[in-house]
C-alpha positions in Angstrom: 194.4 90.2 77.4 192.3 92.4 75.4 189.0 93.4 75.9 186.0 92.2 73.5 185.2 94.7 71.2 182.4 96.5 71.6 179.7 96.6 68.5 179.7 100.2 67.7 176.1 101.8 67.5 174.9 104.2 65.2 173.3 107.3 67.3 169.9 107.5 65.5 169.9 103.6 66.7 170.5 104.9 70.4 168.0 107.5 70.3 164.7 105.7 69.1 162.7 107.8 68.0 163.7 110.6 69.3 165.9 113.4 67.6 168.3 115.5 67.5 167.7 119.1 67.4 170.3 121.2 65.5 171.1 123.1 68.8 172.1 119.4 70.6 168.8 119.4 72.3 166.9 116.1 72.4 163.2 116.1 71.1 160.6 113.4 71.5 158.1 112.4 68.5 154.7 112.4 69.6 152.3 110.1 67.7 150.2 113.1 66.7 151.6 115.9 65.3 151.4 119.4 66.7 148.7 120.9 64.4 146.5 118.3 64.7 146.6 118.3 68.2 145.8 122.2 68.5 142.8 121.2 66.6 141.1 118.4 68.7 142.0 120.9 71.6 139.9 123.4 70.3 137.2 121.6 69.2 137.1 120.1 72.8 136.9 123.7 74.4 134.2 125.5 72.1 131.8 122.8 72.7 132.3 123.1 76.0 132.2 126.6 75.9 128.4 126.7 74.3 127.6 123.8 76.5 128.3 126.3 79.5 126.5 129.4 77.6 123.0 126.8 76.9 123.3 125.8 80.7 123.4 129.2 81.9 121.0 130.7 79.2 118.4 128.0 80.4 119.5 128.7 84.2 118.7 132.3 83.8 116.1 132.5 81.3 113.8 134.4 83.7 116.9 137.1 84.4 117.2 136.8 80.1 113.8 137.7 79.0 114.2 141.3 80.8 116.5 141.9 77.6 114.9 142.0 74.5 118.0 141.4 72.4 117.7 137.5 74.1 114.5 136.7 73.5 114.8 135.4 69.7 118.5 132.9 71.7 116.5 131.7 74.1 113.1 131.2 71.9 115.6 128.9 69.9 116.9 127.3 73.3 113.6 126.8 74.4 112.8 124.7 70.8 114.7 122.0 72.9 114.7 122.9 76.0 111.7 122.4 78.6 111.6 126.1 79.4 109.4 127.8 81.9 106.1 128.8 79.6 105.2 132.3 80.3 101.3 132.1 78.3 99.6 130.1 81.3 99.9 133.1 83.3 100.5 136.1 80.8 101.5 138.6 84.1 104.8 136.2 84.3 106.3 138.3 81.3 106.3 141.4 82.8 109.8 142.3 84.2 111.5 145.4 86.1 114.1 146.9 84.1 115.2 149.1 86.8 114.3 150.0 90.2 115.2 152.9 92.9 113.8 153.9 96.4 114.7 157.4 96.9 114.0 160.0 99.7 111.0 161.8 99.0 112.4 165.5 96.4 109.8 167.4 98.4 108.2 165.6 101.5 109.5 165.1 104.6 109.2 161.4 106.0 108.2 160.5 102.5 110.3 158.1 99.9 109.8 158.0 96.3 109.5 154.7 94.5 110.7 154.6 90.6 110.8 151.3 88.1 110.3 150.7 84.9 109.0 147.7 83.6 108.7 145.5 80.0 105.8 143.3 78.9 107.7 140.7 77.1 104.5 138.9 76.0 103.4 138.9 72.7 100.5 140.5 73.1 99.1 144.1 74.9 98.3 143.2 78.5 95.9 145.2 80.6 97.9 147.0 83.1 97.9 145.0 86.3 97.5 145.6 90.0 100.9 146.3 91.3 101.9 144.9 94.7 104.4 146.3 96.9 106.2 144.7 100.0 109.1 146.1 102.2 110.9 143.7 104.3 113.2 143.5 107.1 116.7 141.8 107.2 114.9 138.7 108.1 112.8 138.6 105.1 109.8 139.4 107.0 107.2 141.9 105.1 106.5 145.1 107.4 104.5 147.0 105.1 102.6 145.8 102.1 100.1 147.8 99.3 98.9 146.8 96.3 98.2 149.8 93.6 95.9 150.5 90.8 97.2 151.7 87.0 96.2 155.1 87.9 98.0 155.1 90.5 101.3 154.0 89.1 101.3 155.2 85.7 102.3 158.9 85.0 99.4 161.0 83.6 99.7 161.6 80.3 99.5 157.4 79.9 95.9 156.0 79.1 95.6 153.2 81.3 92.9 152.1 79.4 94.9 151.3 76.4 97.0 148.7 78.0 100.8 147.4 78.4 102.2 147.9 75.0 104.6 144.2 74.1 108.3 145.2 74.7 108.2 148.6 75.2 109.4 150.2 78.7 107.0 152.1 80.9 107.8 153.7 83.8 106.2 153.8 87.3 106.1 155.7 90.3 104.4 156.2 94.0 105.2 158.3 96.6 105.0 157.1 100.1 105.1 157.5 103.6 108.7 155.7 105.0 108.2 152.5 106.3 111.3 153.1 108.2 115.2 151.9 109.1 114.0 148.5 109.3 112.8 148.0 105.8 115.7 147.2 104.3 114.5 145.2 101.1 111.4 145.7 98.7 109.2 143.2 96.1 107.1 143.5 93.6 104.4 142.1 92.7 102.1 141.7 89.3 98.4 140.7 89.5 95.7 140.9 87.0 93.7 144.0 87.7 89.5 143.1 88.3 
């Protein structure tokens, strides 16, 4: 007895729709083709990209506005944004650049306190009362002051003039050490009476 023959099947039958590569490796189809793929793949990560850089733009907008390069992002941001609104109280604009506690150049038991701070409001602000807190590792204040403009502001500013919009000022006070406990400090920006 013989066997049945067998139909005989064409390869590209046996293999779908997959093919053959010339190296006799087999390769699937996808429905979309590679290009268009990389596409909707990259489109899919720029928006989410600039949904990430609005999120933290509007988390940090306070932490922004001490740069004056952001100001005109997140004034566009905050077109659509509820963002915190500085004009209520105009002393919320004013931010420290920089800040430094440093042992006192020429007094013993003496530290030296430097900052320098923006006015990011439009407008010139008289300069306010500055507060000043040291606290311990628990967050507890030991040692609090608050200072006028003349004592703050070097001496060849005019006081009287005001807090220029966006321009940097420095500030400095010399006093005695609050001590080893005082591990943290805070300012604090009132209007001056």
């Amino acid at each position: 007895m013989t066997e049945p023959e067998k139909p005989k099947r064409r390869i590209e039958d046996a293999l779908g729709d997959h093919t053959l590569h010339p190296k006799g490796t087999l390769h699937h189809h996808s429905q979309l083709p590679l290009p268009r793929r990389s596409f909707w793949w990259t489109a899919i990560t720029v928006v989410l990209i600039g949904f990430l850089i609005i999120q933290l733009s509007f988390t940090f907008q306070q932490q922004l506005r001490a740069y004056p390069a952001a100001e005109p992002w997140l004034s566009l941001l905050c077109q659509w944004l509820p963002c915190e609104n500085t004009e209520d109280d105009p002393y919320q604009a004013l931010r420290i650049i920089s800040r430094e506690v440093i042992a006192h150049p020429a007094t013993a038991n003496a530290i030296q306190v430097n900052a320098t701070i923006i006015n990011q409001h439009s407008q010139v602000l008289a300069f306010p009362v500055l507060g000043l807190s040291f606290k311990n590792i628990d967050g507890q204040v030991i040692a609090s002051r608050q200072f006028g403009p003349e004592e703050y502001l070097a001496d060849d500013l005019d006081h009287n003039i005001g807090l220029p919009s966006h321009e940097l000022i420095r500030i400095s006070l010399d006093l005695v050490d609050p001590g080893n406990s005082a591990v943290a400090f805070e300012f604090q920006f009132s209007p001056a009476q």
